[in-house]
N, C-alpha and C positions, 0 to 999 in steps of 0.2 A: 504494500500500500504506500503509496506516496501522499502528501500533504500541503496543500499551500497558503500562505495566506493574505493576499491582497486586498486592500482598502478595507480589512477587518471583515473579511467576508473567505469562509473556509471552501477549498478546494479537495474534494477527497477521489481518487482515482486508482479503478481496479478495472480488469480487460473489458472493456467492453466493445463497440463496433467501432474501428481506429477510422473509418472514414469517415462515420458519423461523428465523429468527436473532433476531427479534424477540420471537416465543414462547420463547425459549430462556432467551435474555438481558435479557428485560423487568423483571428485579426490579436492574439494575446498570445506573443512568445512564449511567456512566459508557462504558459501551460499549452501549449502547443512544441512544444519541446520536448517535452516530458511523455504527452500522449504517441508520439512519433517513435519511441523508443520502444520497441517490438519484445523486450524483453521484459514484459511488465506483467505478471498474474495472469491470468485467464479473465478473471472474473470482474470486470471495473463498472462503477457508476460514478455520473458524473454531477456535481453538487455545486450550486444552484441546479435547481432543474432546465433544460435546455427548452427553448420554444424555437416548435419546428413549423412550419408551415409547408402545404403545397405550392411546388414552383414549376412552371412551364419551363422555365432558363435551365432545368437540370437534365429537361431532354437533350441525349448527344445524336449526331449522325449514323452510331450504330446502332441505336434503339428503332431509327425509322428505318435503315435498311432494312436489319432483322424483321420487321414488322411489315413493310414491303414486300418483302422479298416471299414471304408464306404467303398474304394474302394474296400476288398474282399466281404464286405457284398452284395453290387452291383450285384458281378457278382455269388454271392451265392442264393442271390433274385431271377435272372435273369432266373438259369438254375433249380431250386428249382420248381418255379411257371410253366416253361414249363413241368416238367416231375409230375408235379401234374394236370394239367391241361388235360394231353395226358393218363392220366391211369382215368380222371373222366369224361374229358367231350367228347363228341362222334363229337361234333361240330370243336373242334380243332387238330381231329387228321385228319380229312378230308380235314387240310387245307396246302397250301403247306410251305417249309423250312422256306422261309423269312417270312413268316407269322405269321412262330409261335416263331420263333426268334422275330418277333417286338413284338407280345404278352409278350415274355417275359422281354424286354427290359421296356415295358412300364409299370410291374407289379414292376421291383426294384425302378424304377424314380416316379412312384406312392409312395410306402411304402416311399421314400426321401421326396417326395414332402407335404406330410402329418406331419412326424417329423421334418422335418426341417423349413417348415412354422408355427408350430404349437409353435414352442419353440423362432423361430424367433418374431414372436407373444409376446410372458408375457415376452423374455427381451425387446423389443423396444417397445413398450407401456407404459412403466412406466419414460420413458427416453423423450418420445413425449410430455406426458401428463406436465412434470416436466417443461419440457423449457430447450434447451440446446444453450450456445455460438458458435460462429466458431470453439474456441481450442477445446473445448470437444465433438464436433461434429466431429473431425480431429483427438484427441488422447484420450477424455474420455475413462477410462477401465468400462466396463460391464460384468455383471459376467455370464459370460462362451460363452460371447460373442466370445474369441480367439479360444475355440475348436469349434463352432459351422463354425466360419470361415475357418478351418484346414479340417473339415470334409465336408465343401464344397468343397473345391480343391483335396479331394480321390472323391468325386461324379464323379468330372467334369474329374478328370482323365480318370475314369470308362465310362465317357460318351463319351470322344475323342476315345477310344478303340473301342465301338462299333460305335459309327458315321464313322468312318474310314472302319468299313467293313460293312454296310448295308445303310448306307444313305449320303443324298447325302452333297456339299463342305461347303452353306451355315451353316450345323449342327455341321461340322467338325471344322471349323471358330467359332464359337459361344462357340464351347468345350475347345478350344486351349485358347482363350481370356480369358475364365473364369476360366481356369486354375490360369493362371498368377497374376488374378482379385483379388481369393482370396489368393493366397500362397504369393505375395510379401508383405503384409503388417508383416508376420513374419520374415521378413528381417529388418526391421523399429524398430524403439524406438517403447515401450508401447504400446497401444493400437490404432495405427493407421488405422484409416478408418474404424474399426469394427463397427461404427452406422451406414454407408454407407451401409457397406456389408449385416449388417443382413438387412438394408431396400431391396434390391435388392433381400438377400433369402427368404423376401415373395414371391415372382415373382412364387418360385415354387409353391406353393399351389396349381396353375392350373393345376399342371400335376395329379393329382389323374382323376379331370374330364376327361382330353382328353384319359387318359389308359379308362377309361369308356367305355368313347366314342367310342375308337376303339373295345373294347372286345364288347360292343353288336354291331359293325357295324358287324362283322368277325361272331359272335355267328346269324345273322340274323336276328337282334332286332332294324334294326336300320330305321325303320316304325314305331314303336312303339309311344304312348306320352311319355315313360315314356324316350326315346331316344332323341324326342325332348324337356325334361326340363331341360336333362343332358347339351347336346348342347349348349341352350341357357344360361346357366349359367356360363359355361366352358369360351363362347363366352364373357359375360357381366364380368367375373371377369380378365379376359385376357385384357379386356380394360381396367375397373379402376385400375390397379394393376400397369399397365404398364406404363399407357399415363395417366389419372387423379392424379393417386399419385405418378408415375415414374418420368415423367417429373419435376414436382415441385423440387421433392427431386433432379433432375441432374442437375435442374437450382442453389438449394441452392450450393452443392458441389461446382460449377464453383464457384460461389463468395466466397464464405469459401476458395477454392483455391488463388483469387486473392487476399482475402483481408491476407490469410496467406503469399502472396509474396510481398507484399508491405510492410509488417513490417517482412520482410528478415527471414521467417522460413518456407519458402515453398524449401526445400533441401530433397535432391537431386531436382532438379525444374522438371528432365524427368519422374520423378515418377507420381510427378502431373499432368505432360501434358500427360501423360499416361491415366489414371484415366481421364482426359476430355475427350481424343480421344477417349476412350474405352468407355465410356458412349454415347456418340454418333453414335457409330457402333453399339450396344447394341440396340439403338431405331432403327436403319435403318433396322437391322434385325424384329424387331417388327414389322415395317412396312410392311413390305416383309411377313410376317407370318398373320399379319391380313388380307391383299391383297388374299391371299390363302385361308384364312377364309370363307371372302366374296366371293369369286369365287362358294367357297361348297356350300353356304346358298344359291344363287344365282339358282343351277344348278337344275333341276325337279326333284321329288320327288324319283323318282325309281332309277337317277342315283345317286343322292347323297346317298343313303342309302347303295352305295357299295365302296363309297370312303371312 
């Protein structure tokens, strides 16, 4: 622990987020000296409490490439995969508009849902395994955590586009939220929320299975076993992803939130109640999607296989 004391006003400092403490307290050497020194506890907070605000100005060039760069890939995926699909397969050009638009809707959110879980993956796994505090759970940086963050918000843009013209309000809700979800934290000091976020962009991994699922229901396959172990997998990883390691993770975030506002650095504090409410609409949707789940597994064999 280190200790300072200027204009009669105490300074106490243990590891906390060095970017965040840096942007804070970058215009005062004298404790921007100190924070810079890398060789300091794990565990630091910073006193007075700091007042942070949303800033446009901390948007860089690589937040909007990153965020660019998915949302044209989206819809280059999207119309890519239908006009390859309608010159090879005979089964899809028999099918009608919206159909082959949700085919191909589901073949860009598949190619997302595969990189972006995959890489969410090997960074937060070394971060889990390691042990992380509240602060660095809130502002730890992770490397390339911030663009993997930016190019979920060009996803979700890309998603509210077509949700908006082919499906239906709950989707449209889901896209809008996750918007905001990921794009506000590069408003924020450092690396906020970026261990939350990439926990949440495992959630995509499922969608390769359900494009599956839908391309052999629509191709005729969807009697098949090999239709039923897609299913059931889609099914089983939709829950633990969601509700066994979703929930933990939205219960840690809450108290990371409270215990961040009880020693006065949960600022902007609507950001945070943000981030609570929006974690909890997040599950009710889930709920709402496995409800629908079960309705299909539920339903006889011949009519589920055309849903």
């Amino acid at each position: 622990m280190i200790s300072l004391s200027r204009n009669n006003r105490r300074i106490t400092a243990r590891p906390h987020s060095l970017p965040l403490a840096n942007e804070l307290y970058a215009s005062r050497p004298d404790v921007s000296r100190i924070l810079h020194n890398r060789t300091l506890p794990r565990e630091m907070a910073v006193t007075p409490s700091p007042r942070v605000a949303l800033d446009f100005a901390r948007i860089t060039s690589s937040d909007i490439f990153f965020s660019s760069f998915t949302l044209f890939a989206c819809f280059a995926i999207q119309h890519v995969s239908q006009r390859a699909l309608a010159s090879r397969a005979k089964w899809f050009a028999a099918l009608d508009a919206s159909a082959r638009a949700d085919i191909g809707v589901r073949c860009a959110s598949a190619l997302w849902g595969t990189i972006a879980g995959v890489l969410a993956t090997v960074i937060i796994v070394p971060a889990i395994a390691r042990g992380t505090t509240p602060s660095e759970r809130v502002y730890a940086p992770m490397t390339y955590a911030r663009e993997l963050c930016c190019a979920a918000s060009g996803y979700f843009i890309w998603d509210l586009s077509v949700s908006l013209k082919y499906y239906d309000k709950q989707y449209v809700t889901h896209a809008a939220a996750s918007i905001v979800t990921f794009a506000m934290p590069a408003l924020m000091p450092g690396s906020f929320l970026h261990y939350y976020g990439l926990m949440f962009i495992l959630w995509e991994i499922t969608l390769p299975l359900l494009a599956v699922r839908t391309i052999m229901i629509k191709s005729g396959r969807g009697s098949t076993v090999g239709f039923q172990v897609v299913q059931a997998l889609g099914f089983g990883l939709f829950i633990f992803l969601r509700f066994i390691l979703g929930l933990p993770v939205m219960y840690t975030y809450v108290m990371d939130a409270y215990e961040m506002y009880t020693r006065g650095l949960a600022t902007p504090k609507f950001v945070y109640a943000f981030y609570v409410v929006g974690g909890g609409m997040f599950q009710l949707l889930n709920c709402l999607w496995v409800f629908e789940m079960v309705k299909v597994l539920l339903r006889p064999k011949k009519k589920r296989a055309t849903d």
